[in-house]
PDB file with SEQRES, HELIX, SHEET and CRYST1 records, atoms N, CA, C and O in Angstrom:
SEQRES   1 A   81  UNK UNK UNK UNK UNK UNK UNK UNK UNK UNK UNK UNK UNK          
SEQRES   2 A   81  UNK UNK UNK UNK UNK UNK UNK UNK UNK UNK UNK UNK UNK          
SEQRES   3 A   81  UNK UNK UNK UNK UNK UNK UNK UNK UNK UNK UNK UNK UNK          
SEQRES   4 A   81  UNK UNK UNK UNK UNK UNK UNK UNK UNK UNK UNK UNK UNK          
SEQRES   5 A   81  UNK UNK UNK UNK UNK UNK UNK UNK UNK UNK UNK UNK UNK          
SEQRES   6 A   81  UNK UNK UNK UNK UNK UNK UNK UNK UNK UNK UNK UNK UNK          
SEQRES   7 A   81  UNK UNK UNK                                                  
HELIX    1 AA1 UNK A    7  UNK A   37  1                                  31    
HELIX    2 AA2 UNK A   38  UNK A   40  5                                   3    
HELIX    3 AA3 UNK A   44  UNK A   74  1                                  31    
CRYST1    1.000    1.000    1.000  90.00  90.00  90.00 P 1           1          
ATOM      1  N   UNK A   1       0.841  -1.186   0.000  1.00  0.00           N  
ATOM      2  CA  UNK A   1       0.000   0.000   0.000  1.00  0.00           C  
ATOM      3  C   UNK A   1       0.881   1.241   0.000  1.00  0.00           C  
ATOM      4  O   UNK A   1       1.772   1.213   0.849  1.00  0.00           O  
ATOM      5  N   UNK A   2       0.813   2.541  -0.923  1.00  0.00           N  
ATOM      6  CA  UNK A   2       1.141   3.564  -0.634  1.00  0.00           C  
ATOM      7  C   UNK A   2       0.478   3.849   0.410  1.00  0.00           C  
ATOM      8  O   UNK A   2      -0.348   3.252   1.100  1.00  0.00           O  
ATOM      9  N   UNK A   3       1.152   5.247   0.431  1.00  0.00           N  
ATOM     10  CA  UNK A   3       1.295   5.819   1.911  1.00  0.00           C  
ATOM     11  C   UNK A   3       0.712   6.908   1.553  1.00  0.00           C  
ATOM     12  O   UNK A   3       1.223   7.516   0.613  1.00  0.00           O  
ATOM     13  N   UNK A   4      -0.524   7.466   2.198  1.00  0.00           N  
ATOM     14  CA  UNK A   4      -1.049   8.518   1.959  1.00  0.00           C  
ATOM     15  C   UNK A   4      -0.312   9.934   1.470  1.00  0.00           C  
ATOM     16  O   UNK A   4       0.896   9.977   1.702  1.00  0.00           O  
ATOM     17  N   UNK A   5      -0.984  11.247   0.734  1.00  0.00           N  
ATOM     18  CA  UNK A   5      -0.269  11.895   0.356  1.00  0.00           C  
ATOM     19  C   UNK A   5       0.046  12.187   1.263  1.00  0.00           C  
ATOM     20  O   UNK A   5      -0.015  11.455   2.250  1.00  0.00           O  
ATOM     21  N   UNK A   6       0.790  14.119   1.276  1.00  0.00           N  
ATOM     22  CA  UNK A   6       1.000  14.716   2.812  1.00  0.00           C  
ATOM     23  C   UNK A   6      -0.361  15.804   2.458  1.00  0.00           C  
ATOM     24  O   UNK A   6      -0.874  16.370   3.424  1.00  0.00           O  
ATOM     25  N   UNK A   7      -0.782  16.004   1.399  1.00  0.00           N  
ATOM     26  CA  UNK A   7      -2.612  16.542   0.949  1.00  0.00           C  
ATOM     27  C   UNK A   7      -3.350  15.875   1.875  1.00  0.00           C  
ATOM     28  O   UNK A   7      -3.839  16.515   2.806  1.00  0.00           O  
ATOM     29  N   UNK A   8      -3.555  14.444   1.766  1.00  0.00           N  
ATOM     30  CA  UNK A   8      -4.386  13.914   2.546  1.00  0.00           C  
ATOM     31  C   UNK A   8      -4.619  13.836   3.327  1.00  0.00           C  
ATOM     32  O   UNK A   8      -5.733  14.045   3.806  1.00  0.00           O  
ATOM     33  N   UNK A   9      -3.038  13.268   4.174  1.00  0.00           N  
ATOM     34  CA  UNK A   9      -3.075  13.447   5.609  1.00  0.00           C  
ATOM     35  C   UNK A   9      -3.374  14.732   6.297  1.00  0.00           C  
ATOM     36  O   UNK A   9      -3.933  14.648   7.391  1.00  0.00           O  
ATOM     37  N   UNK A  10      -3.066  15.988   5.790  1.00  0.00           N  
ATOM     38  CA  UNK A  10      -3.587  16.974   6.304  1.00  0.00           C  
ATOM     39  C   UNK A  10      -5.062  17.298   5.937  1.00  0.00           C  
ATOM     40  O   UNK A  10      -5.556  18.249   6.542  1.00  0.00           O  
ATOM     41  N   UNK A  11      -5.745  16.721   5.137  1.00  0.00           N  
ATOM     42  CA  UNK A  11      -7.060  17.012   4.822  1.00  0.00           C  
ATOM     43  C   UNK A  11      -7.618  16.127   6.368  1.00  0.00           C  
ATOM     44  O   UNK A  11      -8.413  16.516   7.224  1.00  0.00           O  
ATOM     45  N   UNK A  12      -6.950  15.015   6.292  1.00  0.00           N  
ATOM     46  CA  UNK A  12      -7.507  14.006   7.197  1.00  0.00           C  
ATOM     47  C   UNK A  12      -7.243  14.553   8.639  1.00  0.00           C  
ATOM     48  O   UNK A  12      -7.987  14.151   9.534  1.00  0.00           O  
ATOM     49  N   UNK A  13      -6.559  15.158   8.841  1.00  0.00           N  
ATOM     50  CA  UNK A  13      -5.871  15.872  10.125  1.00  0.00           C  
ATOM     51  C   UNK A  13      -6.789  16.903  10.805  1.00  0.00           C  
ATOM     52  O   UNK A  13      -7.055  17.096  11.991  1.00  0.00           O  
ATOM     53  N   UNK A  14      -7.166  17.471   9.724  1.00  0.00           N  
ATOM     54  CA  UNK A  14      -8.241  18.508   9.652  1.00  0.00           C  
ATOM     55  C   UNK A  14      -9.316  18.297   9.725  1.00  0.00           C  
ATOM     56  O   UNK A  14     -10.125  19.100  10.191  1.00  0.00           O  
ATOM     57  N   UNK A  15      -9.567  17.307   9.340  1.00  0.00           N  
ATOM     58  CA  UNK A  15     -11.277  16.653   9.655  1.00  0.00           C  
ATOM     59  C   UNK A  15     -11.299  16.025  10.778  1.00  0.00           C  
ATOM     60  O   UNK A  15     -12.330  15.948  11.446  1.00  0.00           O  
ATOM     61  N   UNK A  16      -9.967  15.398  11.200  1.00  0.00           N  
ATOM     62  CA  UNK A  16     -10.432  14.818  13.052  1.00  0.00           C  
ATOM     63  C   UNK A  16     -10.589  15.907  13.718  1.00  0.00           C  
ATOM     64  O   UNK A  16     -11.599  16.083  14.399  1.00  0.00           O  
ATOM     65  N   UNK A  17      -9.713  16.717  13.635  1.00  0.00           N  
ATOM     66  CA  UNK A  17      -9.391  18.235  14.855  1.00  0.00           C  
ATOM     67  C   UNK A  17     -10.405  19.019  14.612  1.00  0.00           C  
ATOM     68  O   UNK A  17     -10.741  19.681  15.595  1.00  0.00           O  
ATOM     69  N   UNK A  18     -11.179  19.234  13.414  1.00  0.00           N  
ATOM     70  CA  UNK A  18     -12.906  19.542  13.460  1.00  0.00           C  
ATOM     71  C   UNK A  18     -13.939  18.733  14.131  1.00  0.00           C  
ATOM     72  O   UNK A  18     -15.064  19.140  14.420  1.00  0.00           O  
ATOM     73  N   UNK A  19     -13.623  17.941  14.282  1.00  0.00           N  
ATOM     74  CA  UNK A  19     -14.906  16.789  14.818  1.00  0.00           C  
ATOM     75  C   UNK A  19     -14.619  16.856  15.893  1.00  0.00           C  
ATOM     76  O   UNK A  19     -15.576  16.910  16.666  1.00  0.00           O  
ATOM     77  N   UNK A  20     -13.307  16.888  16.472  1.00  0.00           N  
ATOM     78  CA  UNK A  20     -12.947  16.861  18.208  1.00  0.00           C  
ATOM     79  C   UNK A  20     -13.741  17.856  18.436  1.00  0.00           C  
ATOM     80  O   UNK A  20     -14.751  17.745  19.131  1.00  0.00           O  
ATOM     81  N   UNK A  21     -13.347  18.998  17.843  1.00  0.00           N  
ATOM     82  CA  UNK A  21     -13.605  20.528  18.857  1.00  0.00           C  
ATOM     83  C   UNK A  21     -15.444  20.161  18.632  1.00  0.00           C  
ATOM     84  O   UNK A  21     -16.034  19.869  19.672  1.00  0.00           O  
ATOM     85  N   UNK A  22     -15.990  20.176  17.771  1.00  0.00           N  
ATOM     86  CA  UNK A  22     -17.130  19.620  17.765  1.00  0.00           C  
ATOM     87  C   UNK A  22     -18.000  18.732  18.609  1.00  0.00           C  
ATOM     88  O   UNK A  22     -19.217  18.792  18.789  1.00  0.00           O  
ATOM     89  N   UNK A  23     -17.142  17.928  19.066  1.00  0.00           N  
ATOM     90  CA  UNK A  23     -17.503  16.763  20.225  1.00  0.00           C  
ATOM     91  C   UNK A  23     -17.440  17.640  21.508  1.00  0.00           C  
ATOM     92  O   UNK A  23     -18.177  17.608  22.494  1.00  0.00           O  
ATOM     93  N   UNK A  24     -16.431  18.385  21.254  1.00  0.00           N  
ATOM     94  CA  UNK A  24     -16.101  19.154  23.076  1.00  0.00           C  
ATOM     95  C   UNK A  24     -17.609  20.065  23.364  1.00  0.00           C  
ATOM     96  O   UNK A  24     -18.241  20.241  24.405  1.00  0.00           O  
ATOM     97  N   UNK A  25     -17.825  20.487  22.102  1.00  0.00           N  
ATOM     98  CA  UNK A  25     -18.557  21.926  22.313  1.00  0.00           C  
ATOM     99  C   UNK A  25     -20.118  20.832  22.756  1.00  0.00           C  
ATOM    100  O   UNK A  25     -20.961  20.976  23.642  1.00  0.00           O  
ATOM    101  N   UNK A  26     -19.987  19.972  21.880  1.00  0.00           N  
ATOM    102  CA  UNK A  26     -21.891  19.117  22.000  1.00  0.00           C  
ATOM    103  C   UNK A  26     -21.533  18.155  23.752  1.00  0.00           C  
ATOM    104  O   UNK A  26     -22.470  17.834  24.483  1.00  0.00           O  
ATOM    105  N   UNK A  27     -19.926  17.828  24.144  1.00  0.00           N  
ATOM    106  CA  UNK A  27     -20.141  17.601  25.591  1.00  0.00           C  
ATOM    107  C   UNK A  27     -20.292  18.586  26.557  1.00  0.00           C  
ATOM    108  O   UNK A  27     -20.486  18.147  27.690  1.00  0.00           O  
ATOM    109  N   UNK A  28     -20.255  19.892  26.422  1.00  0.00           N  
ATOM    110  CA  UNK A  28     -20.289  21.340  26.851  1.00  0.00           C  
ATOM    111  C   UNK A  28     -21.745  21.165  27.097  1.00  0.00           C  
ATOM    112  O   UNK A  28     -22.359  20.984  28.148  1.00  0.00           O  
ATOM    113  N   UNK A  29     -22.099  21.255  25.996  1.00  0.00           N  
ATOM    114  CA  UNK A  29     -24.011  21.301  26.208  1.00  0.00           C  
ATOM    115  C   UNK A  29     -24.191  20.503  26.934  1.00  0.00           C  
ATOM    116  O   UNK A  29     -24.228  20.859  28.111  1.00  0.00           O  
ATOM    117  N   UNK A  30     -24.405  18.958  26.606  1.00  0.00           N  
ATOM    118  CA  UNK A  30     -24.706  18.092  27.396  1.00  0.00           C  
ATOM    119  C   UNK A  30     -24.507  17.563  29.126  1.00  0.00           C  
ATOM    120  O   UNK A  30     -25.165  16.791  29.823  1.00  0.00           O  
ATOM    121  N   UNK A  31     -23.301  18.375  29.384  1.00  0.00           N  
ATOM    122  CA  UNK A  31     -22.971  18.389  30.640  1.00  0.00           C  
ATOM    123  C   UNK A  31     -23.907  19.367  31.742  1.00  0.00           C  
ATOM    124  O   UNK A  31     -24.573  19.139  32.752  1.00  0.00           O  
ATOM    125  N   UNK A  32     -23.524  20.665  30.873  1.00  0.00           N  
ATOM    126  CA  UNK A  32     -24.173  21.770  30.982  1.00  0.00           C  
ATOM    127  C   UNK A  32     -26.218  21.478  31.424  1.00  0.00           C  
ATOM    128  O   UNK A  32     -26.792  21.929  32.416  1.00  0.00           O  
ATOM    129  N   UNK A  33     -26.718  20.794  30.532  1.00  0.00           N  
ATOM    130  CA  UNK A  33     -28.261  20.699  30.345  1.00  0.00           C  
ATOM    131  C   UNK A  33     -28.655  19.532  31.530  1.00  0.00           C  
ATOM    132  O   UNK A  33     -29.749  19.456  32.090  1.00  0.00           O  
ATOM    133  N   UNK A  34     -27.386  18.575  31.785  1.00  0.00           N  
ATOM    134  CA  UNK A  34     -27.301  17.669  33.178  1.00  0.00           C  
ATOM    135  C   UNK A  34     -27.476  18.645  34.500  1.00  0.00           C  
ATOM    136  O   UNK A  34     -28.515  18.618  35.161  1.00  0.00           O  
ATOM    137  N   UNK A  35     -26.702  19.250  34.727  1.00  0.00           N  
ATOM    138  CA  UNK A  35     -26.408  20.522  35.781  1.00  0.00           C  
ATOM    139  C   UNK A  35     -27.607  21.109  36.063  1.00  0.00           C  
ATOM    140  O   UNK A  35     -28.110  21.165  37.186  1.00  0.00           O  
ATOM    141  N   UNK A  36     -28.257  21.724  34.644  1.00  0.00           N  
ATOM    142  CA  UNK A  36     -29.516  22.314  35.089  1.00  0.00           C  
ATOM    143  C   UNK A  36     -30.640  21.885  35.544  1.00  0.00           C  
ATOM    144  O   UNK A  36     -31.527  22.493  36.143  1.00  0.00           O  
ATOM    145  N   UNK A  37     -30.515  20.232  35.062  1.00  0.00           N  
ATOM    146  CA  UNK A  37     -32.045  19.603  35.953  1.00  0.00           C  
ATOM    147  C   UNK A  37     -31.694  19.347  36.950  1.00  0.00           C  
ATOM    148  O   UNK A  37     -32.578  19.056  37.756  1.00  0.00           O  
ATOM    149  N   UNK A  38     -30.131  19.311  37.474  1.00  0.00           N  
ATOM    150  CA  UNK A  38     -29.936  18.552  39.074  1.00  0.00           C  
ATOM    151  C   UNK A  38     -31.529  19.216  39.622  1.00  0.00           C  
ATOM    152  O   UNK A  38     -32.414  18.361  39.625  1.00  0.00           O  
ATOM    153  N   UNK A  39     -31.886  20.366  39.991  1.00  0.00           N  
ATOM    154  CA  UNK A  39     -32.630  20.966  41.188  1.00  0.00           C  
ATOM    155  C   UNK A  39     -34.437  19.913  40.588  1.00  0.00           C  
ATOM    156  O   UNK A  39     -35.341  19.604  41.364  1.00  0.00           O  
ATOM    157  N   UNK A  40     -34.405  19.643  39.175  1.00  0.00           N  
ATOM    158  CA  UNK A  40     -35.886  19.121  39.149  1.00  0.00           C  
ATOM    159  C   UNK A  40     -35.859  17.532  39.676  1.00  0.00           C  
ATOM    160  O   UNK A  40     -36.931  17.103  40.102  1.00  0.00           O  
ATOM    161  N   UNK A  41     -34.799  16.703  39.677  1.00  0.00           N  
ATOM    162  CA  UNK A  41     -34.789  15.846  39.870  1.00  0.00           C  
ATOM    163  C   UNK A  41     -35.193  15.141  41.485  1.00  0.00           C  
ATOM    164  O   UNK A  41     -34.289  15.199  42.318  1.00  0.00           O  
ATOM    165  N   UNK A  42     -36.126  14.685  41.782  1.00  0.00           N  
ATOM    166  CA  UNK A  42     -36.739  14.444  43.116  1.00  0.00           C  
ATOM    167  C   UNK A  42     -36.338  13.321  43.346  1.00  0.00           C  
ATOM    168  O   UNK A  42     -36.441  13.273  44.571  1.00  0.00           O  
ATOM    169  N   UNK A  43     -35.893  12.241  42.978  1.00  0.00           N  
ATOM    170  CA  UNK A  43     -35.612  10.794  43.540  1.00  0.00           C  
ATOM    171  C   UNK A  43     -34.616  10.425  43.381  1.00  0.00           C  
ATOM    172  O   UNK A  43     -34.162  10.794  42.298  1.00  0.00           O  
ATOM    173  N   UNK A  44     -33.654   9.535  44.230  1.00  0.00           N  
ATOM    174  CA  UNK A  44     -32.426   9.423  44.743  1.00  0.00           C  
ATOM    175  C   UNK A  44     -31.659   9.083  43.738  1.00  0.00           C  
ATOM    176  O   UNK A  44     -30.561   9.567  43.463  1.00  0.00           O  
ATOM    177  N   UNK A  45     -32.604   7.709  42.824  1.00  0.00           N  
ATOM    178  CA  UNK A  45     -32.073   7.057  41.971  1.00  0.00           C  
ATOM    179  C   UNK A  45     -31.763   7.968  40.300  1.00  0.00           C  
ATOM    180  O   UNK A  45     -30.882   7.739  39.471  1.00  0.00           O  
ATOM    181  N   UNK A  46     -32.722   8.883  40.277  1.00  0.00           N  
ATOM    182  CA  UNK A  46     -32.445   9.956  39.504  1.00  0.00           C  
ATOM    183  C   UNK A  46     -31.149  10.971  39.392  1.00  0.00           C  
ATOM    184  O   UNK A  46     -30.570  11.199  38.330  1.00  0.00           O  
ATOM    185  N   UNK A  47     -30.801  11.525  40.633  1.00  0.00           N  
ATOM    186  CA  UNK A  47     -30.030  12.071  40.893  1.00  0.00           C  
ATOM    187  C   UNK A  47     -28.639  11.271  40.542  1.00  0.00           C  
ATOM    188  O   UNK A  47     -27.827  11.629  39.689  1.00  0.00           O  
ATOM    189  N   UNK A  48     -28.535  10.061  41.417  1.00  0.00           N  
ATOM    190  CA  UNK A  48     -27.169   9.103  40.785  1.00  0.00           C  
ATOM    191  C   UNK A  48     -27.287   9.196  39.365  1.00  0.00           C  
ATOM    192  O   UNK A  48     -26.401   9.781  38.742  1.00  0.00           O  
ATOM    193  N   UNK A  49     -28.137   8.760  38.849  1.00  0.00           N  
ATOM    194  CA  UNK A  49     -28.004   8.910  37.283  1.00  0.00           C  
ATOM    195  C   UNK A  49     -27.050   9.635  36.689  1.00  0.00           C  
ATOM    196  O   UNK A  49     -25.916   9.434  36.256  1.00  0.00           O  
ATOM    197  N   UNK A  50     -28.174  10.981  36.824  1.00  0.00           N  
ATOM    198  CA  UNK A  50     -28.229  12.158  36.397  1.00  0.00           C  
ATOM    199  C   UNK A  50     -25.679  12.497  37.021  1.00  0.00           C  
ATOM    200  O   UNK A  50     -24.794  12.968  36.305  1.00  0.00           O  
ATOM    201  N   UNK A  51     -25.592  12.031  38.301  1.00  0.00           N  
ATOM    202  CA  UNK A  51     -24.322  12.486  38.189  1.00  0.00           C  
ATOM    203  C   UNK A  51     -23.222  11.471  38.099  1.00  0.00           C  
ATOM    204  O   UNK A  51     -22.039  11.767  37.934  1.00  0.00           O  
ATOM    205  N   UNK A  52     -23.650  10.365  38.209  1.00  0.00           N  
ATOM    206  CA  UNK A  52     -22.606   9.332  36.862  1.00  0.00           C  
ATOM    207  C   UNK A  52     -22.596   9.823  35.565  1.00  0.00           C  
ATOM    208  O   UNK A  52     -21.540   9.795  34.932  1.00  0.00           O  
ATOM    209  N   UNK A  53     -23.807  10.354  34.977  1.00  0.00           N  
ATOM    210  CA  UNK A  53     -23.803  10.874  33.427  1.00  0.00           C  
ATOM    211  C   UNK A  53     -22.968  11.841  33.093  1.00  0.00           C  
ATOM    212  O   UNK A  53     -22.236  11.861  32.103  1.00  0.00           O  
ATOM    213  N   UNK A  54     -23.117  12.949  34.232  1.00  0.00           N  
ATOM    214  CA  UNK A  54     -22.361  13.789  34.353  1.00  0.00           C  
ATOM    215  C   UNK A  54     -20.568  13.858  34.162  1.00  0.00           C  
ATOM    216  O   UNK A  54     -19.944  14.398  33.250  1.00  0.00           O  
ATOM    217  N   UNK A  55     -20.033  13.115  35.357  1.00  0.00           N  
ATOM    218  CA  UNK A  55     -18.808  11.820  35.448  1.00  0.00           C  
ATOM    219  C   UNK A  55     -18.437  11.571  33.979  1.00  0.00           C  
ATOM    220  O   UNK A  55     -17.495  12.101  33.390  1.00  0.00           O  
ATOM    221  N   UNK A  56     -19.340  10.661  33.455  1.00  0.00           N  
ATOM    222  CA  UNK A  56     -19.198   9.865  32.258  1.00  0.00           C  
ATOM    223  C   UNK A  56     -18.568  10.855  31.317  1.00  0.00           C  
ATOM    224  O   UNK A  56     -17.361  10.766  31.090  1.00  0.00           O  
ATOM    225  N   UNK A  57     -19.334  11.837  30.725  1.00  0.00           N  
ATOM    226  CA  UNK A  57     -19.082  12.798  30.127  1.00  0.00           C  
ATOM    227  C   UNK A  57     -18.208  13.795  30.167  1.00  0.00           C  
ATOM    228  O   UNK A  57     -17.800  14.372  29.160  1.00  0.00           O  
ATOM    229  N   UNK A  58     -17.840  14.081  31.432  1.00  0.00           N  
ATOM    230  CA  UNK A  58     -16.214  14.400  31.639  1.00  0.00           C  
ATOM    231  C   UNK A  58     -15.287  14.445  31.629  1.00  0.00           C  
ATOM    232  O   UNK A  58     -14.452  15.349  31.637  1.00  0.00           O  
ATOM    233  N   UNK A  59     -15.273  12.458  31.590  1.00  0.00           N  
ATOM    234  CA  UNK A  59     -14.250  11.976  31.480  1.00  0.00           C  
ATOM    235  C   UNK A  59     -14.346  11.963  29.595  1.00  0.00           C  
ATOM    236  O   UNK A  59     -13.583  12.490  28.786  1.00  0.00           O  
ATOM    237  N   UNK A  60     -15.354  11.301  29.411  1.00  0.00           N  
ATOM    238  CA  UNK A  60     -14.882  11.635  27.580  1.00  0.00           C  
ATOM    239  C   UNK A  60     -14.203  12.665  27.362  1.00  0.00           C  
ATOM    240  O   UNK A  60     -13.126  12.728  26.770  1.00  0.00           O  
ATOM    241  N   UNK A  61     -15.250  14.123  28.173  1.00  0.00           N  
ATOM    242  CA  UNK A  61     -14.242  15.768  27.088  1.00  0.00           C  
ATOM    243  C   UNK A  61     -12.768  15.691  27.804  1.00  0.00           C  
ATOM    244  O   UNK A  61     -11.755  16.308  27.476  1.00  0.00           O  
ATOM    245  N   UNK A  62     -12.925  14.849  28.768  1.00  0.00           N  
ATOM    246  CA  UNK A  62     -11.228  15.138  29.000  1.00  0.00           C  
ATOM    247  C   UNK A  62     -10.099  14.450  27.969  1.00  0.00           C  
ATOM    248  O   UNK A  62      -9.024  14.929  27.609  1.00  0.00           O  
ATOM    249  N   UNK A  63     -10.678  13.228  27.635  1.00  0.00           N  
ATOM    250  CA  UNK A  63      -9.944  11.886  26.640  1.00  0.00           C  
ATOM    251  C   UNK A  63      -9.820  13.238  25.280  1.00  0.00           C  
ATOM    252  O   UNK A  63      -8.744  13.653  24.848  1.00  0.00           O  
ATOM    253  N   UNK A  64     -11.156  13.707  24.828  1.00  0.00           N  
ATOM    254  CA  UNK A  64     -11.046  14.117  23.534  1.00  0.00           C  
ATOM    255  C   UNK A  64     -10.546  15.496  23.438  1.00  0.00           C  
ATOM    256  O   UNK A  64     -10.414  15.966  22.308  1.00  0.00           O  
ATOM    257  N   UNK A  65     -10.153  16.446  24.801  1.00  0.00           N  
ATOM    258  CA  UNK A  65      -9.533  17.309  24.933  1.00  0.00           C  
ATOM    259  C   UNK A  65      -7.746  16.976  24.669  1.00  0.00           C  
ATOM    260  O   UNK A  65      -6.903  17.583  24.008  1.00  0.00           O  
ATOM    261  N   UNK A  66      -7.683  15.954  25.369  1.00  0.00           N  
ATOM    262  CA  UNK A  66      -5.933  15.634  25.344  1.00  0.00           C  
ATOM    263  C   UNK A  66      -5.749  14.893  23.638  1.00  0.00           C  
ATOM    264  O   UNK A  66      -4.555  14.691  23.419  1.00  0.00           O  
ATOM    265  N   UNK A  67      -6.575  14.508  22.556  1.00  0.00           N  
ATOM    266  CA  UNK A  67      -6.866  14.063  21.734  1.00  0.00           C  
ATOM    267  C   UNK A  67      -6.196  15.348  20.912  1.00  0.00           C  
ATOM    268  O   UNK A  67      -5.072  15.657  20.517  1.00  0.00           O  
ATOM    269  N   UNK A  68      -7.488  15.895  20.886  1.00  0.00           N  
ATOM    270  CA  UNK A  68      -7.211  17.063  20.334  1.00  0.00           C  
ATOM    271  C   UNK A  68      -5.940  18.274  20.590  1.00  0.00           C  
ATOM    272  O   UNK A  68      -5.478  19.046  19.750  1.00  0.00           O  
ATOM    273  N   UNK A  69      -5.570  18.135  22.048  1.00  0.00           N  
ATOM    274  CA  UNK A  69      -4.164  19.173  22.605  1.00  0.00           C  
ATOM    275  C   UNK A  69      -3.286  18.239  21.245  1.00  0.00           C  
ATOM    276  O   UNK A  69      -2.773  19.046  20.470  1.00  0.00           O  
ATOM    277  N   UNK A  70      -3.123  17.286  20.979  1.00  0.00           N  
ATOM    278  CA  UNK A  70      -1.703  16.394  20.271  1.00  0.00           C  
ATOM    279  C   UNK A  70      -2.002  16.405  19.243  1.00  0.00           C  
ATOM    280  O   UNK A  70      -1.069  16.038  18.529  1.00  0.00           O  
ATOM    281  N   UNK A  71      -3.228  16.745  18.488  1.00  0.00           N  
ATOM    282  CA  UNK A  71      -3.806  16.836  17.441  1.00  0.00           C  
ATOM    283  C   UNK A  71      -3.153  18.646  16.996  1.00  0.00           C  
ATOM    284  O   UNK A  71      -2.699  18.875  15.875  1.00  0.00           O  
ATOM    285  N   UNK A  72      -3.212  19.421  17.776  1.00  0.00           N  
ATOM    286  CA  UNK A  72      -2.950  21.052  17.862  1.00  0.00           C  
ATOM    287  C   UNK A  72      -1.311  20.981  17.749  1.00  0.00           C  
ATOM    288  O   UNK A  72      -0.674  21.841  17.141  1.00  0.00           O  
ATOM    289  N   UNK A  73      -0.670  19.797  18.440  1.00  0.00           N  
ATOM    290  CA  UNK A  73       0.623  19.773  18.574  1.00  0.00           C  
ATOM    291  C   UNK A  73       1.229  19.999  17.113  1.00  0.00           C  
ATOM    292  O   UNK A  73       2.015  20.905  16.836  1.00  0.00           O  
ATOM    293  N   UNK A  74       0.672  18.896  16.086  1.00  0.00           N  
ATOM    294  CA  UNK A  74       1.083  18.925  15.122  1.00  0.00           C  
ATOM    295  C   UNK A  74       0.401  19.496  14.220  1.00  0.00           C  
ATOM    296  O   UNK A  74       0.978  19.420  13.135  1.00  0.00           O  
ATOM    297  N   UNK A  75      -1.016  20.285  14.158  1.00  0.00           N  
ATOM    298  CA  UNK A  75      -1.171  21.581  12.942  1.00  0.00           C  
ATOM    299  C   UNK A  75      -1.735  22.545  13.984  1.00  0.00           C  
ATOM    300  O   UNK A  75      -2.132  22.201  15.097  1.00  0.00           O  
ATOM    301  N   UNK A  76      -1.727  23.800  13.497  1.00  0.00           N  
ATOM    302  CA  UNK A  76      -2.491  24.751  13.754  1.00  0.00           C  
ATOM    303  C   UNK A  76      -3.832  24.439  14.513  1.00  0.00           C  
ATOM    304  O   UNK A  76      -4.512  23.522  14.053  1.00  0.00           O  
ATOM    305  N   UNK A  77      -4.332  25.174  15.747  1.00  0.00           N  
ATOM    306  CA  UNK A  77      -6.076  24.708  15.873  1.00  0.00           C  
ATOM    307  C   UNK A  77      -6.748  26.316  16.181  1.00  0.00           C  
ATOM    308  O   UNK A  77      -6.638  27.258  16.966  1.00  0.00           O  
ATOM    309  N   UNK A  78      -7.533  25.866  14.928  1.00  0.00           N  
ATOM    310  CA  UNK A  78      -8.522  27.256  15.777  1.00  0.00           C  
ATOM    311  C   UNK A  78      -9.247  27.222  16.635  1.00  0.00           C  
ATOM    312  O   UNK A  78      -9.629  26.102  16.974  1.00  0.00           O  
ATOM    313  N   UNK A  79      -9.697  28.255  17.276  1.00  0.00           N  
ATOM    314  CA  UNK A  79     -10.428  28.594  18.229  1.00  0.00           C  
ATOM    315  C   UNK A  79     -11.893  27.317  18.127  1.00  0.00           C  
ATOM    316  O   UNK A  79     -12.274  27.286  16.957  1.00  0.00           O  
ATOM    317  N   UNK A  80     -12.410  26.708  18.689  1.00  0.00           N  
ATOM    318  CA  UNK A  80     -13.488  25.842  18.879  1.00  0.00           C  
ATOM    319  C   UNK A  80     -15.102  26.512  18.401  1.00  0.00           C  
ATOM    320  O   UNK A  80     -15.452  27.658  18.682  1.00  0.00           O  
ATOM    321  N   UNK A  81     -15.787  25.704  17.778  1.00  0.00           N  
ATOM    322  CA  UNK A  81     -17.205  26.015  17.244  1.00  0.00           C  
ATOM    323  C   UNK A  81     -17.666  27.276  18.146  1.00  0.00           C  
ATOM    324  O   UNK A  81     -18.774  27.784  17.976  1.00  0.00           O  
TER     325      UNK A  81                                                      
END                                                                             
């Protein structure tokens, strides 16, 4: 197999490090829209939910934050969605 161009790979480079910052900004919301029902949530088992989900999702934007920092290492990153 050839080996991709260096066109490609930077096309391809560019389309992960778009989709990261993309992922960060839609776990932003999602974390964010968790937070705001904490106060509606009335039952115990709700609440755990509601902040394992929270957890969960944290830990992803953190994975796809350090993803993306090594992704920035090697091109340019703009500013996020």
């Amino acid at each position: 197999m050839d080996a991709p161009s260096s066109a490609d790979e930077e096309e391809i480079r560019t389309t992960l490090r778009d989709q990261a910052q993309f992922v960060l900004w839609e776990l932003d919301h999602a974390i964010t829209d968790l937070e705001q029902n904490v106060p509606e949530l009335k039952q115990l088992n709700s609440l755990r939910i509601n902040e394992v989900l929270r957890a969960l999702l944290s830990e992803v934007h953190t994975t796809v934050d350090r993803l993306l920092a090594d992704q920035c290492a090697r091109m340019p990153c703009a500013a996020g969605p």
